[in-house]
DSSP file (Angstrom, degrees, kcal/mol; ACC not computed):
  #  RESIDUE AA STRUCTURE BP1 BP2  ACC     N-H-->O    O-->H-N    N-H-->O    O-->H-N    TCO  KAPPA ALPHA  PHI   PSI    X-CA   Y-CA   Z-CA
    1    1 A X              0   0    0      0, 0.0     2,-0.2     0, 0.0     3,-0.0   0.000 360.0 360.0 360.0 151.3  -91.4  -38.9  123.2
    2    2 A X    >>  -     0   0    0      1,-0.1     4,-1.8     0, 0.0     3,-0.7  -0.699 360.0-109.3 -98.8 143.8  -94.6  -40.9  125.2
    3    3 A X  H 3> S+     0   0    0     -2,-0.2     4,-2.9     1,-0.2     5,-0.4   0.924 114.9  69.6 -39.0 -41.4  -94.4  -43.9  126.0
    4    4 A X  H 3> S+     0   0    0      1,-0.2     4,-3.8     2,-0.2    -1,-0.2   0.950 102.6  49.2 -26.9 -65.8  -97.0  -44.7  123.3
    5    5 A X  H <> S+     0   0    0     -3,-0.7     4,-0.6     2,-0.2    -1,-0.2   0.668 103.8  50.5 -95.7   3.0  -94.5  -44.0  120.7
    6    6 A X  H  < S+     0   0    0     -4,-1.8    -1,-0.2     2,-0.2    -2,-0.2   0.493 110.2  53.2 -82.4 -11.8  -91.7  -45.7  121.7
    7    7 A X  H >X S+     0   0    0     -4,-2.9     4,-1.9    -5,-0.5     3,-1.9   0.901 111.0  48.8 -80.4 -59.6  -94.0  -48.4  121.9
    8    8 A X  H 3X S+     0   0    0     -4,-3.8     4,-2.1    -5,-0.4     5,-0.2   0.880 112.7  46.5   7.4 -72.1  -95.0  -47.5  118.2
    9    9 A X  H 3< S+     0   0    0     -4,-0.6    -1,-0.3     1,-0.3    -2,-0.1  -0.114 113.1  48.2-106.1  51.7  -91.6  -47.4  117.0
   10   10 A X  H <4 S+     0   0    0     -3,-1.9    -1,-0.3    93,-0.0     4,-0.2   0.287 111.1  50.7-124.7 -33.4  -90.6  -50.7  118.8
   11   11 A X  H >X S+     0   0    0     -4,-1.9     3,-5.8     2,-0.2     4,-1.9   0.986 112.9  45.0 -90.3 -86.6  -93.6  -52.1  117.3
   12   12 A X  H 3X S+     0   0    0     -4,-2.1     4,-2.5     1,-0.3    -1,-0.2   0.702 114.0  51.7   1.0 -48.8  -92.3  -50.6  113.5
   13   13 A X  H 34 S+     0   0    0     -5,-0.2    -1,-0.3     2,-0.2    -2,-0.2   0.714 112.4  41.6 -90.6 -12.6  -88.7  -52.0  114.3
   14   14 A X  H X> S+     0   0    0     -3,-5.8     3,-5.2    -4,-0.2     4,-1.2   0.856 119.6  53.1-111.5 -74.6  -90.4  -55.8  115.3
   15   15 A X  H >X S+     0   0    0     -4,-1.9     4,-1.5     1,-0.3     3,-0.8   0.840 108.1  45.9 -24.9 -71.7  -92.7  -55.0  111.8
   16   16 A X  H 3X S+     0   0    0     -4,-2.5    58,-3.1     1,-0.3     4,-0.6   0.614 107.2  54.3 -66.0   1.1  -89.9  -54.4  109.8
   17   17 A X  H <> S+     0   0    0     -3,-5.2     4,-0.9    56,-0.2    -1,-0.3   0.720 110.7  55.6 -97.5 -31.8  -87.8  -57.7  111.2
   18   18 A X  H XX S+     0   0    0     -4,-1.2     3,-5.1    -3,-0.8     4,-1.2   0.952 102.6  51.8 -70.6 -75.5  -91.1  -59.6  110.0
   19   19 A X  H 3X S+     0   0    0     -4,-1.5     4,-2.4     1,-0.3     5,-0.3   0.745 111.1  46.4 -10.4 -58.3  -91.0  -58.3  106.5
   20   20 A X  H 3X S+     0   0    0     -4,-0.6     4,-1.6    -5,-0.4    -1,-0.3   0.685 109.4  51.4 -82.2  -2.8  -87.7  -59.4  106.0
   21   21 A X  H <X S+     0   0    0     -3,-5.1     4,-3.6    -4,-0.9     5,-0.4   0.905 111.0  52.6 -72.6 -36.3  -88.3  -62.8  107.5
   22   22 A X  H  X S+     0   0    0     -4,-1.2     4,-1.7     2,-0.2     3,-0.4   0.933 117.7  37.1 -56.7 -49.6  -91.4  -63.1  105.0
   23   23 A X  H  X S+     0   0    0     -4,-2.4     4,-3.4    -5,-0.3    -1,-0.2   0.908 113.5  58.9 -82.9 -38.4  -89.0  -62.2  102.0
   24   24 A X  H  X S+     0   0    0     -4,-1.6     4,-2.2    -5,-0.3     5,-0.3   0.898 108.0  42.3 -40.4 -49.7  -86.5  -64.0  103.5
   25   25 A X  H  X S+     0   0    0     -4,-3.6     4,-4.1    -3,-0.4    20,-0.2   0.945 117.2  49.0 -30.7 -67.0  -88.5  -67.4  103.5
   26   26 A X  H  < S+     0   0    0     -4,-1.7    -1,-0.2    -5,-0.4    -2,-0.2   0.577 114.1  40.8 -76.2 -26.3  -89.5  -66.8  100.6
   27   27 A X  H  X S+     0   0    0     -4,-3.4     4,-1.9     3,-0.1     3,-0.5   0.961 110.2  54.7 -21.6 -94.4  -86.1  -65.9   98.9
   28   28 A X  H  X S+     0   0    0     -4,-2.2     4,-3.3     1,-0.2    -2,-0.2   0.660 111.2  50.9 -43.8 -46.9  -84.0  -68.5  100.4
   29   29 A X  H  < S+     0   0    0     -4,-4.1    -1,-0.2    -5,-0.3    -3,-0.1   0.284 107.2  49.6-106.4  45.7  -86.7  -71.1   99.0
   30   30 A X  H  4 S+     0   0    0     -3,-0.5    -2,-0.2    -5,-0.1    -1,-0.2   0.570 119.3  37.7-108.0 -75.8  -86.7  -69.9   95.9
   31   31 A X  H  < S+     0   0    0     -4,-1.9    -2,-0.2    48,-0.1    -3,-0.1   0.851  90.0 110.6 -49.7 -39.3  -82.3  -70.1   96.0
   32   32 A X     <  +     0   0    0     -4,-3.3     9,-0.2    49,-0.1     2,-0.1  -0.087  36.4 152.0 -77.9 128.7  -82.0  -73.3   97.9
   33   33 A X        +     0   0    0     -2,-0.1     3,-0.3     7,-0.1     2,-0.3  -0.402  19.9 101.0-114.4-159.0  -80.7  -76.7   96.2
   34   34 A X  S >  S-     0   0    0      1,-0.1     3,-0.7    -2,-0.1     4,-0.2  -0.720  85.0 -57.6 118.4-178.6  -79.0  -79.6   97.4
   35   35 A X  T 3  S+     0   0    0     -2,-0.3     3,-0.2     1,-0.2    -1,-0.1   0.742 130.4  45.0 -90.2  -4.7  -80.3  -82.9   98.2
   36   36 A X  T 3> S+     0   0    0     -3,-0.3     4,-5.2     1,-0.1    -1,-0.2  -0.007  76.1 128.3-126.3  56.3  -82.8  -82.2  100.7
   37   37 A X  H <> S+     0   0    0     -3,-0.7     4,-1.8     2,-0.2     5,-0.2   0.846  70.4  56.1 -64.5 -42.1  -84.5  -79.1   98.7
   38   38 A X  H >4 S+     0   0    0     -3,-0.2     3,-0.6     2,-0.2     5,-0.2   0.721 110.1  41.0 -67.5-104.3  -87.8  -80.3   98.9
   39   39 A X  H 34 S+     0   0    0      1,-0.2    -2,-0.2     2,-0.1     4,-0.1   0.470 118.1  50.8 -12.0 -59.2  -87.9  -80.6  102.7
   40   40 A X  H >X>S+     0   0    0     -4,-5.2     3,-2.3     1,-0.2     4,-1.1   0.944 108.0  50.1 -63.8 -51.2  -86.0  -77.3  103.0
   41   41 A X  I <X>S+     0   0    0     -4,-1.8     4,-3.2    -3,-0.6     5,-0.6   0.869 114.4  41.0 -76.0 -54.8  -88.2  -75.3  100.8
   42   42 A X  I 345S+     0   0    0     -5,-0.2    -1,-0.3     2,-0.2    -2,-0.2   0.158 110.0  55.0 -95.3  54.5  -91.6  -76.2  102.3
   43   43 A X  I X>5S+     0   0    0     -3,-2.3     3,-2.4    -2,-0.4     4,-0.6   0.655 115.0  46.6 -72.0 -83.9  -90.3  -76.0  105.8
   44   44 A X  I >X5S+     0   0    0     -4,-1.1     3,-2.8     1,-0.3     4,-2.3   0.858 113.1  50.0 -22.5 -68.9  -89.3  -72.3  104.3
   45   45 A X  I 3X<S+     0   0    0     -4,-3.2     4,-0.8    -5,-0.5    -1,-0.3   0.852 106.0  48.1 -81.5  -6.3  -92.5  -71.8  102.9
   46   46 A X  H <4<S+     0   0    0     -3,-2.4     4,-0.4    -5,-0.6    -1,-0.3   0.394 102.6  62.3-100.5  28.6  -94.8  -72.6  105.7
   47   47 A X  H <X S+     0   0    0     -3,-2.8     4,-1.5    -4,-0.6     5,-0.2   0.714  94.6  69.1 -80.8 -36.9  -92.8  -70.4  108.2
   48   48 A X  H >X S+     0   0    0     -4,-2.3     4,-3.0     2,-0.2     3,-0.9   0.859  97.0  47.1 -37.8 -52.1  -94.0  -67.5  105.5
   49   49 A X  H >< S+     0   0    0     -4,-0.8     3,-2.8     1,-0.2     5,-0.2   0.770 120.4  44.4 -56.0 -87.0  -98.1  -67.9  106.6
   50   50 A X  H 3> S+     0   0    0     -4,-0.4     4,-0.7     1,-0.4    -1,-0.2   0.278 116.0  43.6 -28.0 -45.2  -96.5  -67.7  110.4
   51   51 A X  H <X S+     0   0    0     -4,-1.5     4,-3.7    -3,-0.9    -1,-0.4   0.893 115.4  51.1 -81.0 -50.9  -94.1  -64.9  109.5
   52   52 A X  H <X S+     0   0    0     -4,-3.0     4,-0.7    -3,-2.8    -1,-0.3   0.418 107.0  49.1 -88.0  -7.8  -97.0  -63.0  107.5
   53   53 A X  H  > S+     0   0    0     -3,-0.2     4,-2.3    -4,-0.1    -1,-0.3   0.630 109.9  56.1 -93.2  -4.9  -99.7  -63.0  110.2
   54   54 A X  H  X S+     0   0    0     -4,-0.7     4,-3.7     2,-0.3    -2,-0.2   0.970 106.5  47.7 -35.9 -67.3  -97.0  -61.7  112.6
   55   55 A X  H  X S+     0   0    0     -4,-3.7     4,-2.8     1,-0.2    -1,-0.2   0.970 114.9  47.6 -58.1 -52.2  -96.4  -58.9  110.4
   56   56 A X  H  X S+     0   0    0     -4,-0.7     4,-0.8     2,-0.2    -2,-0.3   0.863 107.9  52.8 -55.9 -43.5 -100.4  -58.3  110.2
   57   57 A X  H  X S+     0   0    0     -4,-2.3     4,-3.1     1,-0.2     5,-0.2   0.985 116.5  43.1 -14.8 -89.2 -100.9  -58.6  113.9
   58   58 A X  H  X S+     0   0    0     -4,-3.7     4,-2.4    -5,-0.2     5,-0.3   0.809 111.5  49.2 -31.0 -49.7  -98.1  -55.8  114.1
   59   59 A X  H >X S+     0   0    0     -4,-2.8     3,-2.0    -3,-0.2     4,-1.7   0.873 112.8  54.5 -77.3 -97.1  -99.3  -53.4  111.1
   60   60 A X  H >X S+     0   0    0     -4,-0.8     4,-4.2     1,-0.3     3,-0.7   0.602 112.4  41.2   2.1 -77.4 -102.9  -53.6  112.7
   61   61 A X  H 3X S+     0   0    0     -4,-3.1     4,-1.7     1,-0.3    -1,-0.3   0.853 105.1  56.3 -53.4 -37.8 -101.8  -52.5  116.0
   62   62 A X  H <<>S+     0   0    0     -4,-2.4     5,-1.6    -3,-2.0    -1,-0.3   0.620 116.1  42.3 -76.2  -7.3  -99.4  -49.9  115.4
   63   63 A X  H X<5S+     0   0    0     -4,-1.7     3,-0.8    -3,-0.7    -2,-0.2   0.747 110.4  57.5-104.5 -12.7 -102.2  -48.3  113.5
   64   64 A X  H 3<5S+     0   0    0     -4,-4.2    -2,-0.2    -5,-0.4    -3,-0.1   0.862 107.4  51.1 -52.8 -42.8 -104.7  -49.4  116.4
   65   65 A X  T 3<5S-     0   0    0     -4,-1.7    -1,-0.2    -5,-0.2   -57,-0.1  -0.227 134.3 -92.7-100.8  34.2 -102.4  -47.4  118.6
   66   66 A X  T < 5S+     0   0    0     -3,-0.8    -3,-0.2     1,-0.2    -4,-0.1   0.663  86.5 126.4  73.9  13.6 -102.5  -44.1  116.2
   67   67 A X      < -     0   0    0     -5,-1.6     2,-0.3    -6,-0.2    -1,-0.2  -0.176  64.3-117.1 -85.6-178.5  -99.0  -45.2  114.0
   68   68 A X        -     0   0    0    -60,-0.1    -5,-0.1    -2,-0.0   -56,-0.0  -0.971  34.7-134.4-122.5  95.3  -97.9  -45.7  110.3
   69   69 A X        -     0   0    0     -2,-0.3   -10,-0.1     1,-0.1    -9,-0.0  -0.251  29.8-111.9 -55.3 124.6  -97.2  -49.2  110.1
   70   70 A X        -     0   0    0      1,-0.1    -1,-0.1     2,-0.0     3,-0.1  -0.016  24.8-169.2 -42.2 161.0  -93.5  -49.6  108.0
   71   71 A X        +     0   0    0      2,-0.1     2,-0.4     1,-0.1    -1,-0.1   0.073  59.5  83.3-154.3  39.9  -93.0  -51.0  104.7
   72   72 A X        -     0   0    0      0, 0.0   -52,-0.1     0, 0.0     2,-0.1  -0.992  66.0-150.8-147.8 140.2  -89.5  -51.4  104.1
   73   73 A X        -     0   0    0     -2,-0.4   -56,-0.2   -54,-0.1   -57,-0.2  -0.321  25.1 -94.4 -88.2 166.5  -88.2  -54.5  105.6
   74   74 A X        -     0   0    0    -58,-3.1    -1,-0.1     1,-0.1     0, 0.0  -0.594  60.3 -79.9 -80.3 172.8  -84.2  -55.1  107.0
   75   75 A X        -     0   0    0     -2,-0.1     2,-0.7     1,-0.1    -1,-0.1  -0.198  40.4-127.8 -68.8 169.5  -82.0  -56.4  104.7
   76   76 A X        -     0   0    0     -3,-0.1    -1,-0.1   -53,-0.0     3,-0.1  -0.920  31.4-116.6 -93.0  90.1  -82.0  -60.3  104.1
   77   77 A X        -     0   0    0     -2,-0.7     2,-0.1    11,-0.1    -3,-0.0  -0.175  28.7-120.3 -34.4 119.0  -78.7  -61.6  104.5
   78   78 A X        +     0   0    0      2,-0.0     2,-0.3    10,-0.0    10,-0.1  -0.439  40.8 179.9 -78.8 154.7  -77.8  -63.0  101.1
   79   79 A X        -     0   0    0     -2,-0.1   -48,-0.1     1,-0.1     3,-0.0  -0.867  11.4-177.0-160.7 123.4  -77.0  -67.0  101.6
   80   80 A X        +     0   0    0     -2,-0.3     2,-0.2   -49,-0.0    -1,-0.1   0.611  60.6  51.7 -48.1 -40.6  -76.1  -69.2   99.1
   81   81 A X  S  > S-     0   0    0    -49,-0.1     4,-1.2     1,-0.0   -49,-0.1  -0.320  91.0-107.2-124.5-162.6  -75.6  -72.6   99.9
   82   82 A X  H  > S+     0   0    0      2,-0.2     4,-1.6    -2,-0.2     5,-0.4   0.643 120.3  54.7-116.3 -34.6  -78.8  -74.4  102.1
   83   83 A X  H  > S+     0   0    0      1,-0.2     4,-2.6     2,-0.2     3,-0.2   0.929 111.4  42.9 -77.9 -74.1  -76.4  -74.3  105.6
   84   84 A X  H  > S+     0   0    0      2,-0.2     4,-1.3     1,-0.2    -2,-0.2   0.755 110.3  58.3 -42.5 -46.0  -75.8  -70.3  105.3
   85   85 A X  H  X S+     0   0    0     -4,-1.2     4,-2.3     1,-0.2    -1,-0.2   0.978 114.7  38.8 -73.8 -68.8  -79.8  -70.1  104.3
   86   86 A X  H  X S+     0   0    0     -4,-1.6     4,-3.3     2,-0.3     3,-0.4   0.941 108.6  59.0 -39.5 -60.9  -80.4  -71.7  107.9
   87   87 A X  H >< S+     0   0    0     -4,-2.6     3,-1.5    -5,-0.4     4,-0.4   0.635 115.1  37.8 -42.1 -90.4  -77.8  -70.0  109.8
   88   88 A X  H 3X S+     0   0    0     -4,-1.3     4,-1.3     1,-0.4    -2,-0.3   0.239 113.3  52.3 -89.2 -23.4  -79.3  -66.9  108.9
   89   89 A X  H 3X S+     0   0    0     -4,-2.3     4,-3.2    -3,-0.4     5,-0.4   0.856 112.0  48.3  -7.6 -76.2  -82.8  -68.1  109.2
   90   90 A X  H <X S+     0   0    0     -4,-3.3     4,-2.9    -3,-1.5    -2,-0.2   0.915 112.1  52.3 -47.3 -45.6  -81.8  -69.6  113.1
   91   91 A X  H >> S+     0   0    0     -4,-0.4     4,-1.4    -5,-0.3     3,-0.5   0.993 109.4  50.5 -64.5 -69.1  -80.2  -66.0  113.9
   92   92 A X  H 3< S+     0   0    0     -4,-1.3    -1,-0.2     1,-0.3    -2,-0.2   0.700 114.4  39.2 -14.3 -56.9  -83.4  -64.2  112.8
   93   93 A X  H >X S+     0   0    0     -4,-3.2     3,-2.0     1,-0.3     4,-1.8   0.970 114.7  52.8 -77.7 -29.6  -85.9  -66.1  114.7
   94   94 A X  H <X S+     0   0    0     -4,-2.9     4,-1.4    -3,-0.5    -1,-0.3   0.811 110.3  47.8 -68.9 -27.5  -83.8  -66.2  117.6
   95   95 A X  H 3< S+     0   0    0     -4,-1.4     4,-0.4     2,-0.2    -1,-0.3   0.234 112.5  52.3 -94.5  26.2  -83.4  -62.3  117.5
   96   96 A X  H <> S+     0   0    0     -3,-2.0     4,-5.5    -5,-0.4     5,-0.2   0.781 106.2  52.3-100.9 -46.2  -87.1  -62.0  117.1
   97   97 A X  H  X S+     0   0    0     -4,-1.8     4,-2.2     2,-0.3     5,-0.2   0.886 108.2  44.8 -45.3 -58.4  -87.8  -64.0  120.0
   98   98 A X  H  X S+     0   0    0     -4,-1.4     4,-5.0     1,-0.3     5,-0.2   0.963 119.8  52.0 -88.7 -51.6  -85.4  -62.1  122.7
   99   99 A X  H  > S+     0   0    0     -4,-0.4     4,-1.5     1,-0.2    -1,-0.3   0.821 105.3  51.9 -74.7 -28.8  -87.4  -58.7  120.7
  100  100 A X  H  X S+     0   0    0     -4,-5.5     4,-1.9     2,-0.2     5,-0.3   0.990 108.5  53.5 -41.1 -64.2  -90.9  -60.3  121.4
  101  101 A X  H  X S+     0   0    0     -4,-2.2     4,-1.0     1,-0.3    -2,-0.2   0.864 118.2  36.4 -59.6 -30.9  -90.0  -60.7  125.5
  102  102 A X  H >X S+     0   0    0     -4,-5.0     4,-1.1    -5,-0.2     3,-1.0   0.985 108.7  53.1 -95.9 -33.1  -89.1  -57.4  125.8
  103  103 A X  H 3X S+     0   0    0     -4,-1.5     4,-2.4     1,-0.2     5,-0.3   0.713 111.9  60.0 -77.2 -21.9  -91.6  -55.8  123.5
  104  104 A X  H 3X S+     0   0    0     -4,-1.9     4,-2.1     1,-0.2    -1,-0.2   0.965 106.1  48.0 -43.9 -58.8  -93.9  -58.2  126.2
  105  105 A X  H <X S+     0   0    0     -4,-1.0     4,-3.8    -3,-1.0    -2,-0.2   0.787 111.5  47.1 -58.7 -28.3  -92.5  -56.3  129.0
  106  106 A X  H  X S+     0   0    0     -4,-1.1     4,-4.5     1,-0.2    -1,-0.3   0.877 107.0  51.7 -76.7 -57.1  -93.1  -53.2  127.6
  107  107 A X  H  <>S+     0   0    0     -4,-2.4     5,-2.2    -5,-0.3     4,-0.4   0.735 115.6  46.2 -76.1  -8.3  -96.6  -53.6  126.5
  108  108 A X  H ><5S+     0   0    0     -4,-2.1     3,-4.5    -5,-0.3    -1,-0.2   0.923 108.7  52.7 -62.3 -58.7  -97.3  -54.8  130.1
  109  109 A X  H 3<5S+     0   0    0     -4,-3.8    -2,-0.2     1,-0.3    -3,-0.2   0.900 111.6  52.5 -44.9 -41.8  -95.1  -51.5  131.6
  110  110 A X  T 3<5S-     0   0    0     -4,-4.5    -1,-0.3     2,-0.1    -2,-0.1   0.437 120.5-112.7 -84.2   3.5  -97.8  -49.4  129.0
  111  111 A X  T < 5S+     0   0    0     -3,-4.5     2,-0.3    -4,-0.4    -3,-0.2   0.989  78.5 128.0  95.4  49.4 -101.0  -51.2  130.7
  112  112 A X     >< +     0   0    0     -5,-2.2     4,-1.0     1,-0.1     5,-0.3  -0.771  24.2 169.8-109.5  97.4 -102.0  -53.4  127.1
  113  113 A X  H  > S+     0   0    0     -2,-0.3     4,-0.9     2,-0.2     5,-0.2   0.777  71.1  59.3 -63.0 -30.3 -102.3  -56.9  128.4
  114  114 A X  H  > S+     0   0    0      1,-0.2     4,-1.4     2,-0.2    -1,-0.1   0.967 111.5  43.8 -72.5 -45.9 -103.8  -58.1  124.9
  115  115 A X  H  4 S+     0   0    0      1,-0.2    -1,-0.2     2,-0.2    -2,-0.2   0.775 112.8  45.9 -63.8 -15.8 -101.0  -56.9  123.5
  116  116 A X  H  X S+     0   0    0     -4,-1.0     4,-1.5    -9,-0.2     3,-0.5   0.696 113.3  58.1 -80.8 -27.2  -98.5  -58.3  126.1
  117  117 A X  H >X S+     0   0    0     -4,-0.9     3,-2.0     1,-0.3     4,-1.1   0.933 110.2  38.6 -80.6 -74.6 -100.5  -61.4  125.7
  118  118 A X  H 3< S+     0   0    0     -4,-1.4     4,-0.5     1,-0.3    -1,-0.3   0.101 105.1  62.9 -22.4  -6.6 -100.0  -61.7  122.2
  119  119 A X  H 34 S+     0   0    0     -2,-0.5     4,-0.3    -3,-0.5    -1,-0.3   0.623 104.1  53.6 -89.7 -60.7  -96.5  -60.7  122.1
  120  120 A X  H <X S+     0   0    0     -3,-2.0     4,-1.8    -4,-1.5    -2,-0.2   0.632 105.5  52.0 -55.6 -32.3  -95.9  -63.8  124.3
  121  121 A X  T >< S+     0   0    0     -4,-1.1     3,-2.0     1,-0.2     2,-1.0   0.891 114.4  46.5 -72.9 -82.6  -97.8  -66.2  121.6
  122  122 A X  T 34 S+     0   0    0     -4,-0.5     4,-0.5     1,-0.4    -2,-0.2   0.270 103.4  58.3 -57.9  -5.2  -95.5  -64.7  119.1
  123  123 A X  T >> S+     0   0    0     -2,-1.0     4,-3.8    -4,-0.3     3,-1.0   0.833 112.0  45.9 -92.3 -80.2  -92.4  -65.1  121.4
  124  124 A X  H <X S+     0   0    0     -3,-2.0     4,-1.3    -4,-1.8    -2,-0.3   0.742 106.7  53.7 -60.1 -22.6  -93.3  -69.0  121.3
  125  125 A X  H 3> S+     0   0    0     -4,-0.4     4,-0.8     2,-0.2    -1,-0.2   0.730 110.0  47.4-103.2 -17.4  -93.9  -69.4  117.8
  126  126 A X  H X> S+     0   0    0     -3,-1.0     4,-3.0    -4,-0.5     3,-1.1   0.911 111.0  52.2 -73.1 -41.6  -90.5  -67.8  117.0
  127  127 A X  H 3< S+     0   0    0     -4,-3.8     4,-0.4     2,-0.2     5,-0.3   0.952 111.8  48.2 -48.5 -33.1  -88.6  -70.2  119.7
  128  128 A X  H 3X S+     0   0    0     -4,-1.3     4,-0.6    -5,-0.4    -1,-0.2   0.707 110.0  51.4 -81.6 -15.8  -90.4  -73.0  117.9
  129  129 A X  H <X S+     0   0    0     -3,-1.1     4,-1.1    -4,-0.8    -1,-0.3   0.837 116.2  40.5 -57.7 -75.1  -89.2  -71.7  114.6
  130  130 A X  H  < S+     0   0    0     -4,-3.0    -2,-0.2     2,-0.2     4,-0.2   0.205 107.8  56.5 -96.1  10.7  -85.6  -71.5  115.9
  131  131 A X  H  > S+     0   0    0     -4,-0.4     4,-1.7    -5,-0.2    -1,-0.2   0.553 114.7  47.6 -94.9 -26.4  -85.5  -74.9  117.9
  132  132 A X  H  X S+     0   0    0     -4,-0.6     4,-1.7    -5,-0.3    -2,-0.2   0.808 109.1  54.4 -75.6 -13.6  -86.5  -76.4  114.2
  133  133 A X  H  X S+     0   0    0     -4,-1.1     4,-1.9     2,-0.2    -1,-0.2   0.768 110.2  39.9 -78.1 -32.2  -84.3  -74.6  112.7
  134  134 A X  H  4 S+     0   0    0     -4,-0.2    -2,-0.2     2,-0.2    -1,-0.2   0.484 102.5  65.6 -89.2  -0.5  -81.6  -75.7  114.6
  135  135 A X  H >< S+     0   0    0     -4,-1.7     3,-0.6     2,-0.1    -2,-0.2   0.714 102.2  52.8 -74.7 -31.8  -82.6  -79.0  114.7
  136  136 A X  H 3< S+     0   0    0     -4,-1.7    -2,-0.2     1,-0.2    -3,-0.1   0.905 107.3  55.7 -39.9 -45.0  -82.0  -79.0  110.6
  137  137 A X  T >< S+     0   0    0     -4,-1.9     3,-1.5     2,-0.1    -1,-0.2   0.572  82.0 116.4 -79.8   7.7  -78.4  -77.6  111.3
  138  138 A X  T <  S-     0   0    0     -3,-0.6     3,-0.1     1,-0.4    -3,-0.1  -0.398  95.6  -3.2 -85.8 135.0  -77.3  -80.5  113.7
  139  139 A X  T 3  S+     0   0    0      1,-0.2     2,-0.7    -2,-0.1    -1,-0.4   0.680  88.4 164.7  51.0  36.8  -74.6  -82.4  112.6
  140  140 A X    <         0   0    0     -3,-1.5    -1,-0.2     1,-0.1    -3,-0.0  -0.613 360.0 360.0 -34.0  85.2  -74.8  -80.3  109.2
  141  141 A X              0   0    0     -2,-0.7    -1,-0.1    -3,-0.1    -2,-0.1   0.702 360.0 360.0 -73.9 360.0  -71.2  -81.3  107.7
């Protein structure tokens, strides 16, 4: 396999973790009650735009760089209650983030610095994503 297309199917594997944040979001603020349901749900639903030019960014490139962009998302951890929706929410961005910094590294090792650069945006906007998210769950009884 070339380096190309393990950048590709790195790219495809980061695609298909945006999809499922977007349906996640969008789920999750659908499901969630409780007393602070308005806050959570449009917290939820303006991560979606975030989540959903992510995903475009991605689909673009991997067909800039001769791919088939994916279209089947990972699963969404089913959550019930408004603390579970966040827990699973916090893990997401936080394992998007650690897959942005290397997918950085990567797009460096393969010589595309726009992409590296941009990789890096998308790196902060998940951290910022998962330090608000974990600032909801604090003190969570």
């Amino acid at each position: 396999m070339t380096d190309k297309q393990k950048l590709i199917d790195a790219l495809n594997e980061d695609l298909a973790g945006e999809l499922q944040a977007i349906i996640q979001y969008l789920t999750y603020s659908a499901k969630v009650t409780g007393p602070w349901r308005p806050q959570l749900v449009t917290f939820m639903q303006t991560e979606i735009q975030d989540e959903l030019l992510h995903a475009q960014f991605l689909a673009d490139k991997i067909c800039a760089l001769g791919g088939n962009p994916v279209t089947t998302p990972r699963p969404v951890p089913n959550a019930d209650t408004a603390r579970d929706m966040l827990k699973a929410i916090l893990e997401a961005e936080r394992e998007a983030g650690k897959a942005y910094t290397e997918r950085a590294k990567e797009a460096e090792a393969y010589g595309d610095k726009g992409l590296m650069v941009q990789l890096e945006d998308m790196v902060r906007d998940e951290t910022g994503h998962a330090e608000e998210t974990a600032k909801l769950l604090k003190n969570w009884e």
